[in-house]
C-alpha positions in Angstrom: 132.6 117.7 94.4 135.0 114.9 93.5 136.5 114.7 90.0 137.4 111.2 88.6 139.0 110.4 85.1 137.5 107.9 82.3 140.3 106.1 81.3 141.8 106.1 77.6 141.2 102.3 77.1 139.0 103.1 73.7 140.4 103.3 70.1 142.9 101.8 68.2 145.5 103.6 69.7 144.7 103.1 73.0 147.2 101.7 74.9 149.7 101.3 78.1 151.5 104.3 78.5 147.9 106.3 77.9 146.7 104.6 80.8 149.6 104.9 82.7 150.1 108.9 82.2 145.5 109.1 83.0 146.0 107.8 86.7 149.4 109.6 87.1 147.3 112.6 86.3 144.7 111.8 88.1 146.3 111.2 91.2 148.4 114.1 90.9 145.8 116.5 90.7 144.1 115.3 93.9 141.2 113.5 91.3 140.0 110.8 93.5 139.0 108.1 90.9 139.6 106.6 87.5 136.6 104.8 85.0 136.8 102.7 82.2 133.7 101.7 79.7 132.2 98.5 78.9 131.5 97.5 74.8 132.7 93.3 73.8 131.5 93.0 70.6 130.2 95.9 68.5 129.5 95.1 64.9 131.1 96.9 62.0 129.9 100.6 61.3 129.0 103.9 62.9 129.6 102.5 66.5 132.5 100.7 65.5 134.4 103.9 64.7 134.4 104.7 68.6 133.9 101.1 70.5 135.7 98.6 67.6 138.6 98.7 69.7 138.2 98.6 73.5 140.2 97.5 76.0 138.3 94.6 78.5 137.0 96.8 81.4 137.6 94.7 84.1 141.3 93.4 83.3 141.8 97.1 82.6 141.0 97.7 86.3 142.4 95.2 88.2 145.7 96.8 85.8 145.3 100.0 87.6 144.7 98.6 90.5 148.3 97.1 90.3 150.0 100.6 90.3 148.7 100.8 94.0 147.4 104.5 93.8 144.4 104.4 96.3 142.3 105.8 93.2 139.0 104.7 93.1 137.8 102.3 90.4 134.8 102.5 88.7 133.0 101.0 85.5 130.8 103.5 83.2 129.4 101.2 82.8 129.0 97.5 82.7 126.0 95.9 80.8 125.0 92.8 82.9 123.2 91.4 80.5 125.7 90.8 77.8 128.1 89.5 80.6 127.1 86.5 83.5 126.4 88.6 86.3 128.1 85.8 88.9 131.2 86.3 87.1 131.2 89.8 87.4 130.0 89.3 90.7 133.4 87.7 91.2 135.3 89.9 89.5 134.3 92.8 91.0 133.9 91.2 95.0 137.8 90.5 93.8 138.9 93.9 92.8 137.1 95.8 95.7 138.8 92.9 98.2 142.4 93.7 96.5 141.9 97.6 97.0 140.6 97.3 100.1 137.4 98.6 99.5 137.9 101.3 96.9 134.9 99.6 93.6 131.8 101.6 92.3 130.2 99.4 89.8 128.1 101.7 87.7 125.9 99.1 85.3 123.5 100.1 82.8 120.8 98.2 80.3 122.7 99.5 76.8 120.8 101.3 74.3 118.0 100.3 71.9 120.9 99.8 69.1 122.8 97.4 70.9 121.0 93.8 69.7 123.5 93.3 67.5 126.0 93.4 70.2 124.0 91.0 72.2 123.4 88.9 69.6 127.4 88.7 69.3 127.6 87.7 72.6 124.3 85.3 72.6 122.6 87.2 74.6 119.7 88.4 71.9 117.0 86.4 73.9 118.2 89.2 77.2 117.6 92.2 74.6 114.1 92.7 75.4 114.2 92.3 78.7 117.6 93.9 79.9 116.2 96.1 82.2 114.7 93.6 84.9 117.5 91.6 83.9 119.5 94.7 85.5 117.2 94.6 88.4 117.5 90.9 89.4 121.6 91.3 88.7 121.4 94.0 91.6 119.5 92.0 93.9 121.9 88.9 93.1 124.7 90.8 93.6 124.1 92.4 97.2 122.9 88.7 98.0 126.0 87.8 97.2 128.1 90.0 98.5 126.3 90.1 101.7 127.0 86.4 102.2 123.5 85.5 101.8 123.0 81.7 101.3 121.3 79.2 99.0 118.9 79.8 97.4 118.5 82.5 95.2 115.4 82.4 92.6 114.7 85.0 90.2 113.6 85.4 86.4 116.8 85.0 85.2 118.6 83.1 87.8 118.1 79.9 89.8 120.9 79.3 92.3 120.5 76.2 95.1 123.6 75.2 95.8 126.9 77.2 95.9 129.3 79.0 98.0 130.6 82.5 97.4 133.9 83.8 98.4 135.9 85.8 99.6 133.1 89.0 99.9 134.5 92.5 98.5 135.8 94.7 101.3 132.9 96.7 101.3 130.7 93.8 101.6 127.2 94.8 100.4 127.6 98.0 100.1 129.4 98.2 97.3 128.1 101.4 95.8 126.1 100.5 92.4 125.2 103.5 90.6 122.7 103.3 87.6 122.0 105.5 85.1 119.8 106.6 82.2 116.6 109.0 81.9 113.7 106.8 81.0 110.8 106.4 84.0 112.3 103.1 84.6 115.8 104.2 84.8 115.0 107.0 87.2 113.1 104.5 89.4 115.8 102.1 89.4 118.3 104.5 90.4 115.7 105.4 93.1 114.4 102.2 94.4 117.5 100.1 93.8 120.9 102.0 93.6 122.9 103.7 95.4 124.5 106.0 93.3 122.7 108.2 90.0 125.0 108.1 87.3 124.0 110.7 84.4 125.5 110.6 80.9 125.4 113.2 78.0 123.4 114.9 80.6 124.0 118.8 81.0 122.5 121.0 84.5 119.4 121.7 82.9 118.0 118.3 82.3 119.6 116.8 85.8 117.9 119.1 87.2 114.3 118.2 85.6 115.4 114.6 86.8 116.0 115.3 90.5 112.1 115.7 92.0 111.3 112.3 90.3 114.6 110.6 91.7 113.1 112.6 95.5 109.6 111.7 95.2 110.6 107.9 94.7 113.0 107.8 97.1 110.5 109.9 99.6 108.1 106.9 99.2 109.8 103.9 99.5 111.8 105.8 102.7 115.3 106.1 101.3 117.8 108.5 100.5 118.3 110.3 98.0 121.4 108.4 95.8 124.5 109.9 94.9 125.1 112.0 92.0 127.2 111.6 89.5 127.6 112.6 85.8 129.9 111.2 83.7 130.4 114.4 80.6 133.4 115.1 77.7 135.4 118.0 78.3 135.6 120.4 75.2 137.4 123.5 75.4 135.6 126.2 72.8 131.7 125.3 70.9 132.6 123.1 68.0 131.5 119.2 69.6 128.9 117.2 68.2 127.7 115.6 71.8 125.0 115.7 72.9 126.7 117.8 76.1 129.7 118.4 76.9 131.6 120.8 79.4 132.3 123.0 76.7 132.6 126.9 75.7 135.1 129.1 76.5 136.2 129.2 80.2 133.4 131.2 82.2 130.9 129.0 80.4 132.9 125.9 81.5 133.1 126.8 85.1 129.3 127.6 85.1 128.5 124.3 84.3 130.9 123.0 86.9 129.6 125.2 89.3 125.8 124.5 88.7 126.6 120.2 88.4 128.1 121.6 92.4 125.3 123.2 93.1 122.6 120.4 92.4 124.4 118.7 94.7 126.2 116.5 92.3 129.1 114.6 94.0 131.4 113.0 91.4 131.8 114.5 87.9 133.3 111.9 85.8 135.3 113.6 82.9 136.3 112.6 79.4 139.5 113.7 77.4 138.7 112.4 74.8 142.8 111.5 73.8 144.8 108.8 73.8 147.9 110.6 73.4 149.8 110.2 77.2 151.3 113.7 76.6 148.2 115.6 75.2 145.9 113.5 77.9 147.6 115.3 80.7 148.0 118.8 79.3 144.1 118.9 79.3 143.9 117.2 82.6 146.2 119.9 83.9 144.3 122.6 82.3 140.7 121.2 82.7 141.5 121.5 86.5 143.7 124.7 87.0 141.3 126.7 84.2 137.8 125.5 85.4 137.9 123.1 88.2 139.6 125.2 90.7 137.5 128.5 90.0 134.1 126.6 89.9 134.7 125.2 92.8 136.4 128.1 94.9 
């Protein structure tokens, strides 16, 4: 199981040399990718406490992607429909063309509380239909990055005439990896994506979400998709999340060991810090006191 790193690009004191000092980490620890999150807009309150201050996902990349690591990027996750989906179609085909190949664009349809967010962004009319308008950005993007010509005709999207360039390294299969735990979110990841990209989500219930994901995937004659879960790392019991990697160290490697066992492939981990010097310490420890054992 591969261990990447969600960057420390949210909060007011987020900032350079926390970045800087997360991939360093990462890289030195043999972690084989790095993660940022996706909020524009959020209006003031609760939410605002955590996402008021976020650095732009993709710039914060293609940053990164400067240092020259050979750290995989990925975005947990983008919301297509508060974005244009060519852009980021752009964007991304860019970043994975610059790396040489080394983008997993995880996307996601945001959570019932976000119209205010899209109605920052003018997207409110998208609100209610965010997930197809998920669907249709998938199937425009691996038209795109197939080099698949004019046209392309959807719901949401009505494209005659164009030319798309230069194609990401890894052409169409750029890995896109959707989460979520509704019915339609476990058949998109199914049907559609190639990656399953869990959140807040602890063994038990990934593992109550794995015979729909196979049964889907056993009909329409496809694989089963990657695993993934993206969790918070919390050494002792106080948290307030709804999971976390958390207790004291035996429980913590259980819980590695299990996300291992279902056959999860990346664990995506947050520090929760945006202290450089404090980011590492738990990086260093997360790995050396519970990664290691777990994964003996």
């Amino acid at each position: 199981m591969q261990i990447g790193l969600v960057l420390p690009t949210i909060g007011p004191h987020a900032n350079r040399r926390a970045i800087d000092a997360a991939v360093s980490a990462a890289a030195d620890l043999g972690w084989t990718s790095v993660w940022v999150t996706d909020h524009l807009m959020v209006p003031d309150g609760p939410e605002a406490e955590e996402y008021g201050t976020i650095l732009e996902a993709i710039v914060s990349l293609g940053y990164v992607a400067g240092a020259g690591t050979g750290l995989t990027l990925g975005t947990s996750v983008l919301i297509p429909p508060m974005r244009n989906p060519v852009i980021l179609a752009k964007q991304l085909a860019t970043l994975d063309l610059l790396t040489g190949g080394k983008v997993i664009a995880g996307v996601g349809v945001a959570d019932k509380h976000d119209l205010p967010e899209f109605t920052n962004l003018g997207a409110a009319d998208r609100f209610t239909r965010r997930g197809a308008f998920v669907d249709e950005t998938i199937a425009l993007w691996r038209h795109l990055w197939s080099g698949g010509k004019p046209p392309f005709t959807g719901e949401f999207h009505d494209l005659q005439d164009y030319v798309f360039g230069p194609l990401p390294a890894q052409r169409r299969d750029l890995p896109i990896w959707t989460g979520g735990r509704s019915g339609a979110a476990i058949r998109r990841a199914a049907l559609l994506a190639d990656g399953y990209h869990a959140a807040q989500t602890g063994p038990t219930d990934l593992r109550e979400r794995i015979p729909a994901l196979q049964e889907l995937c056993d009909e329409a004659g496809r694989s089963l998709p990657t695993l993934s879960v993206r969790a918070r790392v919390h050494f002792g019991s106080d948290h307030d999340h709804p999971y976390a990697v958390s207790g004291d160290t035996a429980e913590m490697q259980a819980d590695v060991a299990e996300f291992a066992g279902l056959g999860v492939e990346h664990l995506v981990v947050v520090l929760g810090t945006t202290d450089p010097d404090e980011l590492r310490r738990r990086a260093e420890r997360f790995q050396s006191e519970v990664v290691a054992p777990a994964l003996a």
